[in-house]
OpenMM code with the backbone's topology and positions (N, CA, C; nanometers):
from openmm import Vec3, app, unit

residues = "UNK UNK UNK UNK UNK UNK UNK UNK UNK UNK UNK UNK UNK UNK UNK UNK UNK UNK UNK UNK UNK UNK UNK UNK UNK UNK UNK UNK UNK UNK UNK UNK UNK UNK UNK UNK UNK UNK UNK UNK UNK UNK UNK UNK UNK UNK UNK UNK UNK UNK UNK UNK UNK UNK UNK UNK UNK UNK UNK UNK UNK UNK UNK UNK UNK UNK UNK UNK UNK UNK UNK UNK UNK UNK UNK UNK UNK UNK UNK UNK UNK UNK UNK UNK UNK UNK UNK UNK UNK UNK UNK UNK UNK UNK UNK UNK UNK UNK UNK UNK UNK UNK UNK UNK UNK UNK UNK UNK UNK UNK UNK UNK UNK UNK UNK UNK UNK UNK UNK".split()
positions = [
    Vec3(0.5375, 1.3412, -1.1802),
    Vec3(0.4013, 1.2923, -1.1917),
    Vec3(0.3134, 1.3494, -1.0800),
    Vec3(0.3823, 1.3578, -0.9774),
    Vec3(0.2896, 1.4147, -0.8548),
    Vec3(0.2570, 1.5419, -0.8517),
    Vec3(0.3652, 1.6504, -0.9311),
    Vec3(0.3320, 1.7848, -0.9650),
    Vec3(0.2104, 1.8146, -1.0121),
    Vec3(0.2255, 1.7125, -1.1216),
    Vec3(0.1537, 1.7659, -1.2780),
    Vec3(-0.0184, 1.6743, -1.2227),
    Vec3(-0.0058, 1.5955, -1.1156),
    Vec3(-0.1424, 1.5702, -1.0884),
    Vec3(-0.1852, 1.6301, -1.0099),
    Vec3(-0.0978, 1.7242, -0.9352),
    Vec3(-0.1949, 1.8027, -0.7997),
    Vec3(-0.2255, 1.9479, -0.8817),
    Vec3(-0.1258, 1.9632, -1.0172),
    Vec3(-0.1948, 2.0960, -1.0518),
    Vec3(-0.3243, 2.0913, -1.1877),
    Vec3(-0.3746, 1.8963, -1.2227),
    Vec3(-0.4638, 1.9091, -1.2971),
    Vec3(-0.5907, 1.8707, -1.1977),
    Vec3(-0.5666, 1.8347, -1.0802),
    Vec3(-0.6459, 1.8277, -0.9557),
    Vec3(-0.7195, 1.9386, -0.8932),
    Vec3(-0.6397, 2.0165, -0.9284),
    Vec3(-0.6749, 2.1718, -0.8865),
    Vec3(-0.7555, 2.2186, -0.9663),
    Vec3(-0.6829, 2.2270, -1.0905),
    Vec3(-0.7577, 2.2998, -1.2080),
    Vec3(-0.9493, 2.2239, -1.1935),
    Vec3(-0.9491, 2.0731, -1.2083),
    Vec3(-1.0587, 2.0170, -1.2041),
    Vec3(-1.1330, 2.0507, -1.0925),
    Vec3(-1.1163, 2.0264, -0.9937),
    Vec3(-1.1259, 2.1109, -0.8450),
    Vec3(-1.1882, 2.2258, -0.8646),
    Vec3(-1.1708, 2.3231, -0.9195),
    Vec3(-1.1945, 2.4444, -0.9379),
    Vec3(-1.3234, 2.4545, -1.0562),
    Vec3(-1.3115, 2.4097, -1.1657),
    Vec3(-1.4817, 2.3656, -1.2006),
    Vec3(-1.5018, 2.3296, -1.1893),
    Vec3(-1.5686, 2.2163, -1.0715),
    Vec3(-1.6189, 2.1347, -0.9780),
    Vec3(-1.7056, 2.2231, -0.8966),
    Vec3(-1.6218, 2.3043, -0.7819),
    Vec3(-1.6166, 2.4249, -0.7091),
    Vec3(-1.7722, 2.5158, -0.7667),
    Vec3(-1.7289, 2.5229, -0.8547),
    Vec3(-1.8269, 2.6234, -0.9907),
    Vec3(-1.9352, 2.5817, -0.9902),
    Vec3(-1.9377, 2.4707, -1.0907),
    Vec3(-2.0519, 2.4071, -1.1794),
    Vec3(-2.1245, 2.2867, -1.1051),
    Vec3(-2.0178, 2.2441, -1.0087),
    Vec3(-2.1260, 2.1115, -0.9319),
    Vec3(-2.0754, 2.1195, -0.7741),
    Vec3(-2.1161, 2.1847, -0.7180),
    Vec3(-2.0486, 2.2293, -0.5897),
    Vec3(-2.1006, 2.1015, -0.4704),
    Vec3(-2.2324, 2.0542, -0.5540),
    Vec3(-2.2525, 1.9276, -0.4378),
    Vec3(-2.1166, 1.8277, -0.4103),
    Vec3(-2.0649, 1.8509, -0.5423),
    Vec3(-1.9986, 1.6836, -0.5447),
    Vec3(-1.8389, 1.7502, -0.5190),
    Vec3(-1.7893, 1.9069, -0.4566),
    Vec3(-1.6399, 1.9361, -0.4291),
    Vec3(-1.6142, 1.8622, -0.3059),
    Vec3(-1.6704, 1.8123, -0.2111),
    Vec3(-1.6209, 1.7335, -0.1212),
    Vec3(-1.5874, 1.5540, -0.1903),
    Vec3(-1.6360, 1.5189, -0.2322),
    Vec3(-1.6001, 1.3942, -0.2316),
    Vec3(-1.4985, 1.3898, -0.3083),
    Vec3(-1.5067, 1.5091, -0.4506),
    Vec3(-1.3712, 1.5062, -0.5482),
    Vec3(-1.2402, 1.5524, -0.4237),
    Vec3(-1.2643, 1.6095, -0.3468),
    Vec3(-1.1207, 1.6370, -0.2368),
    Vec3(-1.0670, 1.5268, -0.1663),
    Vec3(-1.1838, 1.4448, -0.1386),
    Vec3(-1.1498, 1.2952, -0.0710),
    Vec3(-1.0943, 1.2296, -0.1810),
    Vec3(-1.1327, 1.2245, -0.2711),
    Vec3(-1.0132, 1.1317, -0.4067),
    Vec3(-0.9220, 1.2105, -0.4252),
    Vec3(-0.8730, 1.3007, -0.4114),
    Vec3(-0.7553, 1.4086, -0.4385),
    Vec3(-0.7135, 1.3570, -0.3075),
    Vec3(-0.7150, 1.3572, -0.1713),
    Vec3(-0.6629, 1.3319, -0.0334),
    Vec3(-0.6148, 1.1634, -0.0938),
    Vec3(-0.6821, 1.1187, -0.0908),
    Vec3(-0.6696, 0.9476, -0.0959),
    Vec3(-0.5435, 0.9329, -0.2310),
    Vec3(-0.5534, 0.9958, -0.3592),
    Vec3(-0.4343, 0.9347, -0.4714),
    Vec3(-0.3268, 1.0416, -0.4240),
    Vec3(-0.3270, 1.1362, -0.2991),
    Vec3(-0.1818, 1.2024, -0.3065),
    Vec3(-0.1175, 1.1282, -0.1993),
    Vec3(-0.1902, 1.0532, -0.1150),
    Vec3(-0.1297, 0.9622, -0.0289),
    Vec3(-0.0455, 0.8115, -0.1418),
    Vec3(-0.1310, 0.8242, -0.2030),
    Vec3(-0.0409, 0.6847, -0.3350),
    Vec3(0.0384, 0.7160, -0.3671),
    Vec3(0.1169, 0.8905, -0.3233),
    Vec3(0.2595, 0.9211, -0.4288),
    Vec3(0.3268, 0.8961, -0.3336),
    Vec3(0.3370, 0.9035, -0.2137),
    Vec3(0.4256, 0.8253, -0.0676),
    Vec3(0.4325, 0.7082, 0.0123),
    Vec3(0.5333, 0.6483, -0.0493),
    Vec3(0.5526, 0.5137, -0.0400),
    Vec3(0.5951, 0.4580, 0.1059),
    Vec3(0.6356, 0.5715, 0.1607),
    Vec3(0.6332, 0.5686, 0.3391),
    Vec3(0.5236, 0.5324, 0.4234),
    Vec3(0.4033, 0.6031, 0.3466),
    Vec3(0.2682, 0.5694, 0.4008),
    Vec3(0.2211, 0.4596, 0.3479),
    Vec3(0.1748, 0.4473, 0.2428),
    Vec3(0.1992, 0.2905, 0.2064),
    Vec3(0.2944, 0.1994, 0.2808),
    Vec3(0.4036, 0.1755, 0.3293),
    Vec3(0.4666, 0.0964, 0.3588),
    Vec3(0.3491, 0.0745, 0.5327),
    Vec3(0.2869, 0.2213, 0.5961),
    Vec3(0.2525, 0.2232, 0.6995),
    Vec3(0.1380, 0.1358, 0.7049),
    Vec3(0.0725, 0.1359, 0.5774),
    Vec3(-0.0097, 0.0490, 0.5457),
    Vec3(0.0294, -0.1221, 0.6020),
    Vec3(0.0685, -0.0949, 0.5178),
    Vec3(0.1613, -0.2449, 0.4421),
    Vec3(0.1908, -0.3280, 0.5960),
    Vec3(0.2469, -0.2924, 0.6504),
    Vec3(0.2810, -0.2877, 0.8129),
    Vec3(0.1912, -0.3772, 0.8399),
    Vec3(0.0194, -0.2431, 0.9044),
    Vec3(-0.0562, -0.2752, 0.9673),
    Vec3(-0.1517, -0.4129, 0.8935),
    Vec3(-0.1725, -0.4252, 0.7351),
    Vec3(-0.1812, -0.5389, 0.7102),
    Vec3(-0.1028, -0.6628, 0.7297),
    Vec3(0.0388, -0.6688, 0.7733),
    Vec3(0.0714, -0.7578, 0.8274),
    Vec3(0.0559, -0.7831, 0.9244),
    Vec3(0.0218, -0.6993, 1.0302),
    Vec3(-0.0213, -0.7259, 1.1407),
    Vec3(-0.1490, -0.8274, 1.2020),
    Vec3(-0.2646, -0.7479, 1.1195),
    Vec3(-0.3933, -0.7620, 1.1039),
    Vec3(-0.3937, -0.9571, 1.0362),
    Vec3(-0.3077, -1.0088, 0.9198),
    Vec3(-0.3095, -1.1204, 0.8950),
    Vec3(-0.2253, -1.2381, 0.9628),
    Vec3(-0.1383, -1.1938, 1.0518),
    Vec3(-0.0709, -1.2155, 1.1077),
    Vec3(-0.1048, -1.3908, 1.1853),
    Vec3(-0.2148, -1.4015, 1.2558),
    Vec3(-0.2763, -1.4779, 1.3063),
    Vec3(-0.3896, -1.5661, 1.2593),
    Vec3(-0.3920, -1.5526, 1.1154),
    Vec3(-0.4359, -1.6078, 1.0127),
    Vec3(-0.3190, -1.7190, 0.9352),
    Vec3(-0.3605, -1.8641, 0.9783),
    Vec3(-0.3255, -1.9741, 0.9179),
    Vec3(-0.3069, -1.9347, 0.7645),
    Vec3(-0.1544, -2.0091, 0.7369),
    Vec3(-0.1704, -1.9764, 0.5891),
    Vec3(-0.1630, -1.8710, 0.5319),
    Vec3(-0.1466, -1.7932, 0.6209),
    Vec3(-0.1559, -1.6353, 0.5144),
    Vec3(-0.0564, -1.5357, 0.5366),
    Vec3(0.0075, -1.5101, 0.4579),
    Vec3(0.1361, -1.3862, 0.4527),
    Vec3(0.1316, -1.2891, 0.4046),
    Vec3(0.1108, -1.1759, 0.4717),
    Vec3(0.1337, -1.0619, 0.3836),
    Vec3(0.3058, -1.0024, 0.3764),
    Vec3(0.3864, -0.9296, 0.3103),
    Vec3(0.5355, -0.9364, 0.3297),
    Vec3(0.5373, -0.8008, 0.4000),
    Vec3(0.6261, -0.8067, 0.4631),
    Vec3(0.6594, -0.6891, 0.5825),
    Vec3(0.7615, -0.6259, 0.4892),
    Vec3(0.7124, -0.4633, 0.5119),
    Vec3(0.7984, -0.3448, 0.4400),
    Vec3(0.9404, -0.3632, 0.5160),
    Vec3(1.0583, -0.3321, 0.4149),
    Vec3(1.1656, -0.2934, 0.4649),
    Vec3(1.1934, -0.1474, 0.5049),
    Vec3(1.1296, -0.1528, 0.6546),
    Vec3(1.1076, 0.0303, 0.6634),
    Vec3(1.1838, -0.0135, 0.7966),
    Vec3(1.1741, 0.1197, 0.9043),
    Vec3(1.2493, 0.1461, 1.0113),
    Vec3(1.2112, 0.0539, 1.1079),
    Vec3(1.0833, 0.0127, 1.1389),
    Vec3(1.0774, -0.1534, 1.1893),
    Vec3(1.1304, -0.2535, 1.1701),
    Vec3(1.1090, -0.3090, 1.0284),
    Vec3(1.1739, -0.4171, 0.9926),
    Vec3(1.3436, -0.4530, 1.0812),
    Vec3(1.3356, -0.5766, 1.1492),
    Vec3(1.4755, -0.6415, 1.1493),
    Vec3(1.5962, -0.5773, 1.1261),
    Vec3(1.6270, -0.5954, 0.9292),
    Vec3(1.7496, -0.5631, 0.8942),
    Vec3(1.7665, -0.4068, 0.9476),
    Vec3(1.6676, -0.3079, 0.9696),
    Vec3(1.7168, -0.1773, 1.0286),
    Vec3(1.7388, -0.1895, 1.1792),
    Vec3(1.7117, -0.2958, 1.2517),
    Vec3(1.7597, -0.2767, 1.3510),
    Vec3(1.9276, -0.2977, 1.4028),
    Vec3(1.9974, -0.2816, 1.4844),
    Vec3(2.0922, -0.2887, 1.5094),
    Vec3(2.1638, -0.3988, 1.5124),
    Vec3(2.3099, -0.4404, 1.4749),
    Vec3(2.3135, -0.6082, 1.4800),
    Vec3(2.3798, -0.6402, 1.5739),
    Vec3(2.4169, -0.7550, 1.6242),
    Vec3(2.5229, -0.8388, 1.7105),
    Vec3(2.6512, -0.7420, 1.7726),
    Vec3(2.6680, -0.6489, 1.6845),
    Vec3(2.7964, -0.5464, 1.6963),
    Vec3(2.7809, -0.3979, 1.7366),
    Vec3(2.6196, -0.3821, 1.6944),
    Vec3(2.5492, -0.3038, 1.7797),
    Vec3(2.5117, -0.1798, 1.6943),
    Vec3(2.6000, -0.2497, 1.5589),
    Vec3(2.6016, -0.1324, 1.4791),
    Vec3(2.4516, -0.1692, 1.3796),
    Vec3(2.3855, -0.0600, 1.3769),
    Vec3(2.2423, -0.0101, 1.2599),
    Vec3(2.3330, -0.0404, 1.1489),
    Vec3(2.2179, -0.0832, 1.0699),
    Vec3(2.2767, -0.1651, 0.9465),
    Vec3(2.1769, -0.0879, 0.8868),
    Vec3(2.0670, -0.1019, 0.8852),
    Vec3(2.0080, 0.0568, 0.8038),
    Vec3(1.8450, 0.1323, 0.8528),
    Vec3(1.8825, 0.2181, 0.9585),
    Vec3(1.8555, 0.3416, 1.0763),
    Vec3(1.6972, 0.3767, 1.0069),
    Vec3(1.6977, 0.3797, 0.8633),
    Vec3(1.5818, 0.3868, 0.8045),
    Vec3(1.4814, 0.3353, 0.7463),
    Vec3(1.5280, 0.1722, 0.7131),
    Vec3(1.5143, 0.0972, 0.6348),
    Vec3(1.5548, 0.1345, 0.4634),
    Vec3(1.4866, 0.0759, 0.3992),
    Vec3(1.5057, 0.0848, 0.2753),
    Vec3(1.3801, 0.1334, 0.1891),
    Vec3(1.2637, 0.1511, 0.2662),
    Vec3(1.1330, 0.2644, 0.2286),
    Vec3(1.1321, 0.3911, 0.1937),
    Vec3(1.1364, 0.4613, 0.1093),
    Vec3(1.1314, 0.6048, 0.1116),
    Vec3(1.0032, 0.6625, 0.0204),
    Vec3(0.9967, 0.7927, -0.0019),
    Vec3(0.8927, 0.8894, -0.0213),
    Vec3(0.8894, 0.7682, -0.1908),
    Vec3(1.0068, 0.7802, -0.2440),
    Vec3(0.9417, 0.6685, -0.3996),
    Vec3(1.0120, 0.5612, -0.4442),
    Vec3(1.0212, 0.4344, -0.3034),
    Vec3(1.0228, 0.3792, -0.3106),
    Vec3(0.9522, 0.2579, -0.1990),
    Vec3(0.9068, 0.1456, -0.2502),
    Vec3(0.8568, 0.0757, -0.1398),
    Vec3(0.9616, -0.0852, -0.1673),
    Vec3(0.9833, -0.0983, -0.0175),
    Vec3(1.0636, -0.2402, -0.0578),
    Vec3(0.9762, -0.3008, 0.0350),
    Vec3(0.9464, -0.4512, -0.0550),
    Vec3(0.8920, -0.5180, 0.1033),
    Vec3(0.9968, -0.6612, 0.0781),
    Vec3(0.9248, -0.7573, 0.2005),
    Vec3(0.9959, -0.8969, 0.1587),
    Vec3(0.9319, -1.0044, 0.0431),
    Vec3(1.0204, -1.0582, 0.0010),
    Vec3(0.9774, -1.1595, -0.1039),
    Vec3(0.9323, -1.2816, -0.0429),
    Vec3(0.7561, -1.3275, -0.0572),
    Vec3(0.7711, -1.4716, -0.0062),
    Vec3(0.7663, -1.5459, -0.1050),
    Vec3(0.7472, -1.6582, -0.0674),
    Vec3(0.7278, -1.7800, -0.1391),
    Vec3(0.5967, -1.8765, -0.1378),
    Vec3(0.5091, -1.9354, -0.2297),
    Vec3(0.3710, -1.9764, -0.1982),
    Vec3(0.2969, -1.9061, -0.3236),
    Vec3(0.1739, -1.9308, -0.2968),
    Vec3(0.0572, -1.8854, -0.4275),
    Vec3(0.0021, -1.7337, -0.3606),
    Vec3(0.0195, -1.6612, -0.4891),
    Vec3(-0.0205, -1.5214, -0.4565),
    Vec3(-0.2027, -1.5557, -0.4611),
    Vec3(-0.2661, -1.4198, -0.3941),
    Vec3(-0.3687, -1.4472, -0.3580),
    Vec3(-0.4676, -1.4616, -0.4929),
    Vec3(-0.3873, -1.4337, -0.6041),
    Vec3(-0.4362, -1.4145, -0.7345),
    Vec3(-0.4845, -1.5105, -0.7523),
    Vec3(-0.3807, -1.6304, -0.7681),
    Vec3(-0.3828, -1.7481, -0.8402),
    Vec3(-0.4734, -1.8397, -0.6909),
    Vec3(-0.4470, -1.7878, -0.5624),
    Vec3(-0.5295, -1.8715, -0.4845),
    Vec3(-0.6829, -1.8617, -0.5137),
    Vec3(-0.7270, -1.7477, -0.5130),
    Vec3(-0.8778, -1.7386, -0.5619),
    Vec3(-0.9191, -1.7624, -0.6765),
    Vec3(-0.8325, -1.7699, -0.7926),
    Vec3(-0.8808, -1.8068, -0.9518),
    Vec3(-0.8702, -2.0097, -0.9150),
    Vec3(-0.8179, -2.0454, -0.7464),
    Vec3(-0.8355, -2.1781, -0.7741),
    Vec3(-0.9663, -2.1978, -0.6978),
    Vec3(-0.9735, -2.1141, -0.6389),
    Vec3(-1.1188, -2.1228, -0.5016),
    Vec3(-1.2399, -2.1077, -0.6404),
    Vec3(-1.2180, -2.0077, -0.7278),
    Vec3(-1.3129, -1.9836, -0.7621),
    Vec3(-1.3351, -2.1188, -0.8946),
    Vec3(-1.2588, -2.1728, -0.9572),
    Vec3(-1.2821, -2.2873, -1.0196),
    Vec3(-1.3381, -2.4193, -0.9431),
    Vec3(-1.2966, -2.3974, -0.8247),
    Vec3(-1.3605, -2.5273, -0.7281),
    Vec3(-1.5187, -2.5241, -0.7494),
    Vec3(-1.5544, -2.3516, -0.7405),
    Vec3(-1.6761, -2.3465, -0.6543),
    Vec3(-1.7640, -2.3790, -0.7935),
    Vec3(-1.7085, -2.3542, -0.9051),
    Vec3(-1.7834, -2.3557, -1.0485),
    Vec3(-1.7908, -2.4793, -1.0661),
    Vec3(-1.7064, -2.5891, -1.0367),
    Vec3(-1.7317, -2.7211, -0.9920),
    Vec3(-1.8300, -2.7905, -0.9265),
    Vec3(-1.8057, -2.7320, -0.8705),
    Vec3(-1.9459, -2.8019, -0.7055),
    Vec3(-2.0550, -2.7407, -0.7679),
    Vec3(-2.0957, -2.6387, -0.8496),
    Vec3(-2.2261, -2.5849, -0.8785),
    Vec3(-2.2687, -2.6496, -1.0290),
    Vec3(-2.1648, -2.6738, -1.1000),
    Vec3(-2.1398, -2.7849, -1.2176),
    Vec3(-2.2170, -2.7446, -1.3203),
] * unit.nanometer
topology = app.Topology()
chain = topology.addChain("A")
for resn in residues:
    res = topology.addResidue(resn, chain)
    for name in ("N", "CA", "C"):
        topology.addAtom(name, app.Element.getBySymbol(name[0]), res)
């Protein structure tokens, strides 16, 4: 999938280039931005720093990637790495499973409250 989109990226790219040359920079910034979505490493780097960032926010969890940070890759009691890399790679992303209302169902309840109160 990542082949066959960087070579219809190109192709588009290229009459872009041509026919609307104002707009070849921003089509490169969406070409930069969805080839970063085929690496799930960077995403996970993401993923990370949003846990970080919510971290200190009551109530709120984001799940921490199982990448080379995470815990289980660190070393155990015996000293031995249990896994040196985590479990993140180029196409795959693992994170942790929580438990609680995804933010989905939290805002489809925020947002019925508020349709309430406005009545």
């Amino acid at each position: 999938a990542e082949q066959r989109f960087s070579i219809d990226m190109e192709c588009f790219l290229a009459i872009v280039r041509v026919f609307f040359p104002e707009r070849a920079t921003e089509l490169e910034e969406v070409q930069r931005a969805f080839a970063a979505e085929f690496d799930y490493t960077k995403e996970a780097a993401r993923q990370r720093e949003a846990t970080a960032h919510c971290s200190a926010l009551e109530g709120v969890a984001v799940p921490e990637p199982v990448d080379h940070l995470h815990p289980a890759s660190r070393p155990s009691s015996g000293g031995k790495v249990r896994r040196p890399n985590g479990l993140c790679t180029k196409d795959v992303l693992v994170m942790e499973r929580l438990t609680g209302k995804s933010l989905a169902t939290w805002s489809g309840e925020i947002a019925d409250m508020l349709s309430f109160e406005e009545g």
